[in-house]
N, C-alpha and C positions, 0 to 999 in steps of 0.2 A: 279236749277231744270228747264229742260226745259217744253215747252208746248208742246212737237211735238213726235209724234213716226214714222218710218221711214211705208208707206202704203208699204205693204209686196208683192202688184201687181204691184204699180207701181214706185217702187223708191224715193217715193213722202213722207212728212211729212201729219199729217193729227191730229186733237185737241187731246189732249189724258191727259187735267189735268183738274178734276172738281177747279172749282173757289169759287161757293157758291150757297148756296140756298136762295131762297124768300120767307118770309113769308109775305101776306100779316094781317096786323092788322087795325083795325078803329082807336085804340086810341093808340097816340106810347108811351106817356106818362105809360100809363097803364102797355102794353104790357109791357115798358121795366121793371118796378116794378116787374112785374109777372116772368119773368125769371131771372132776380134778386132772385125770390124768389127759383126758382128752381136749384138754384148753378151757373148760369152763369154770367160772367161777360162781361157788356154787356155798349160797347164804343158809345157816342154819336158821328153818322155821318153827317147828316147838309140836306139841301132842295139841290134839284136836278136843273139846271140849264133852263128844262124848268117851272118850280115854280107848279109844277102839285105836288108834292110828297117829303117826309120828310122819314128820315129812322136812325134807331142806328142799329151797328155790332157785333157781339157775333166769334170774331176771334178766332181760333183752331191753337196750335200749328202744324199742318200739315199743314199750311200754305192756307185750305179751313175756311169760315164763315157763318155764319147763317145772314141774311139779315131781319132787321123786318123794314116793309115799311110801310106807312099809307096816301093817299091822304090829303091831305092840306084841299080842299073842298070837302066833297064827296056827295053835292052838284050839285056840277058841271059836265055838260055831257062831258067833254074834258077829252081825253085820252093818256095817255105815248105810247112811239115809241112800248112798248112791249106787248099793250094792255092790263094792269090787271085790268083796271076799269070794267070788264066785271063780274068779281070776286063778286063786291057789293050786298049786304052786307055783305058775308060771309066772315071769316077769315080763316086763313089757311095756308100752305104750298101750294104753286099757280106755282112755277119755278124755273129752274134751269140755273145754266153755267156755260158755257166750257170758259178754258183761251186760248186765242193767243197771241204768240208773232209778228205775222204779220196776221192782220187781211186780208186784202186785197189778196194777194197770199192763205190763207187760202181756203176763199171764192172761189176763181175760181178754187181750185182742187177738194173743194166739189161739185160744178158744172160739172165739166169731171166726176165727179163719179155718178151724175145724180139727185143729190141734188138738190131743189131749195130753193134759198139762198136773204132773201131779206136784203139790205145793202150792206158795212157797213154805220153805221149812228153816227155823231160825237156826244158823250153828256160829261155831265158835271157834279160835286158836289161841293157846298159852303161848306168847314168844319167849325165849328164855331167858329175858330179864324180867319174865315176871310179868307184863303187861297182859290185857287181854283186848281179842278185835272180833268183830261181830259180823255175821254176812247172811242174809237168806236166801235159801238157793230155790230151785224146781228144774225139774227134769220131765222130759219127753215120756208118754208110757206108751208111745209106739217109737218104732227105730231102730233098739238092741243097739244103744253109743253110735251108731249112723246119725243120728241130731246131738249137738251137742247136751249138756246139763248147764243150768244157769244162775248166774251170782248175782248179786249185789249187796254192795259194802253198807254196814250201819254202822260199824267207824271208817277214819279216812283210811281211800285206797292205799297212800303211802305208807301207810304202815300195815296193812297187812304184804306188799308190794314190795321190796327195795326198788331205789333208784339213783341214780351219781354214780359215783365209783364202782359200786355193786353190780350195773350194766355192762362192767369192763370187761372181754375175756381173752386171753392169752391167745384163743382160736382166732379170733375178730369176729365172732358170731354178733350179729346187730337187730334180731329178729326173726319171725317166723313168717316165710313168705309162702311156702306151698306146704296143705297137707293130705295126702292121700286117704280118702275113708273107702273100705270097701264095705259092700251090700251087697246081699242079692238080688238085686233090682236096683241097677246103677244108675237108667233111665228115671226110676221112683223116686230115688234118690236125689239126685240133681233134682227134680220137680220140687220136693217138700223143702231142699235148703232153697232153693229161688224163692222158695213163697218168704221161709222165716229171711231169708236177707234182704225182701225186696227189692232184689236184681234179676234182671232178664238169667235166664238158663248158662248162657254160654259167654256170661259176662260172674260167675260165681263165686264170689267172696265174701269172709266175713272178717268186715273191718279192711286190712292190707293185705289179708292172708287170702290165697286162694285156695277152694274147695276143689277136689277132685277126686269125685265118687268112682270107682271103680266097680266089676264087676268081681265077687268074693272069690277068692282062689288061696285060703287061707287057714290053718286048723282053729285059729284064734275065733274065727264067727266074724260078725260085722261089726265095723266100728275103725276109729283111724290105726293105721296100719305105716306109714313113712311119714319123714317132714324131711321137709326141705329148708334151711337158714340162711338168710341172707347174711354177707359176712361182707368186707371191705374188700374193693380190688384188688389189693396189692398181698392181700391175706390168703393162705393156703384155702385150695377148694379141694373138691372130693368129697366121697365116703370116710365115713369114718369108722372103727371098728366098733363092728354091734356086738362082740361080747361085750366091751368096756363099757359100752354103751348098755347093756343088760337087754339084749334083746332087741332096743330099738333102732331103725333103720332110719340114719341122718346122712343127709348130705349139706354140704357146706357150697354154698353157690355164690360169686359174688353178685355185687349190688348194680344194677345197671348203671352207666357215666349219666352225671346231669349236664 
């Protein structure tokens, strides 16, 4: 699967695979109990390599994840390269990202297209056997989380990623198919993700996932706001409960018949 679709004006590659979402939580302990509870099966990932933040993964057989992260200190005014200490106290769904397979070449054709791009920036995660995996990221400095923030692996994706059994969950969750981002400027919105996915407007995706930028009616500010999961036919759909959820507004949909 690659990360790249060919830019339709300029010959160019340009991100076109969601990677995963952020949840941020206060207590990850908690949190992960709580989506335990709500059918997902949900892999412990390790403290991040500037010691600021702890996180477990809730991996999707489509190869996207749900991210639940919680500051170590929250406490302390020190902040992550990607700013969510700004978030505190609340919980929630707070960001999103796009994958790269060449972060660097990435970056400078979203700049000819008039992006501004700040990175990339090297980081890191301890998993709790001890191992360590490496990724550099960069992020939008126009947007406020309305554009995604962006990865790429310097070790292999599987292991910073679970996959096989790990994808499995008691819900049938099998991916992430719709995510709602609001803006205040929905129209602007849709415009600057059409450009980074190089897809027409009202054809909006990144990767399998669909973008759907609303118009902000939120005390959160801009940025994604719902997801929608594909889950198996025969598999319970609905809402699911967004205390357990911390905040977040999922629904469970199934998968269309082949």
């Amino acid at each position: 699967m690659t990360g790249y679709l060919e830019d339709r004006n300029r010959g160019q590659s340009v991100l076109t695979r969601l990677d995963h979402l952020v949840i941020l939580v206060q207590d990850l302990d908690r949190a992960t109990e709580d989506y335990e509870r709500l059918g997902f099966r949900v892999i412990p990932g390790g403290e991040h390599a500037d010691g600021l933040t702890r996180n477990a993964l809730v991996p999707f057989g489509d190869g996207t994840y749900l991210e639940l992260v919680a500051f170590i200190d929250p406490e302390d005014d020190q902040d992550n390269v990607w700013g969510w200490r700004e978030f505190l106290p609340h919980e929630g769904l707070i960001d999103y990202c796009a994958a790269s397979d060449g972060l660097p070449e990435d970056v400078r054709r979203l700049r000819d297209l008039g992006f501004e791009v700040d990175g990339p920036h090297e980081g890191g995660r301890r998993l709790p056997d001890g191992r360590k995996i490496l990724w550099r990221s960069a992020s939008f400095a126009q947007g406020e989380r309305v554009l995604p923030f962006m990865i790429e692996d310097l070790t292999p994706r599987e292991t910073r990623v679970p996959t096989g059994p790990d994808t499995s969950h008691p819900n049938g969750a099998t991916g992430i198919r719709r995510l709602e981002i609001a803006a205040s400027d929905a129209q602007e919105a849709t415009k600057n993700l059409a450009a980074l996915a190089a897809v027409e407007p009202e054809h909006l995706k990144l990767g399998a996932c669909e973008l759907f930028p609303v118009d902000m009616c939120t005390e959160q500010g801009p940025g994604p706001v719902a997801v929608e999961l594909s889950t198996a036919p025969s598999e319970n759909i609905g809402a699911l409960d967004r205390s357990l959820a911390h905040g977040v507004r999922f629904t469970l949909s199934p998968e269309a018949d082949s």
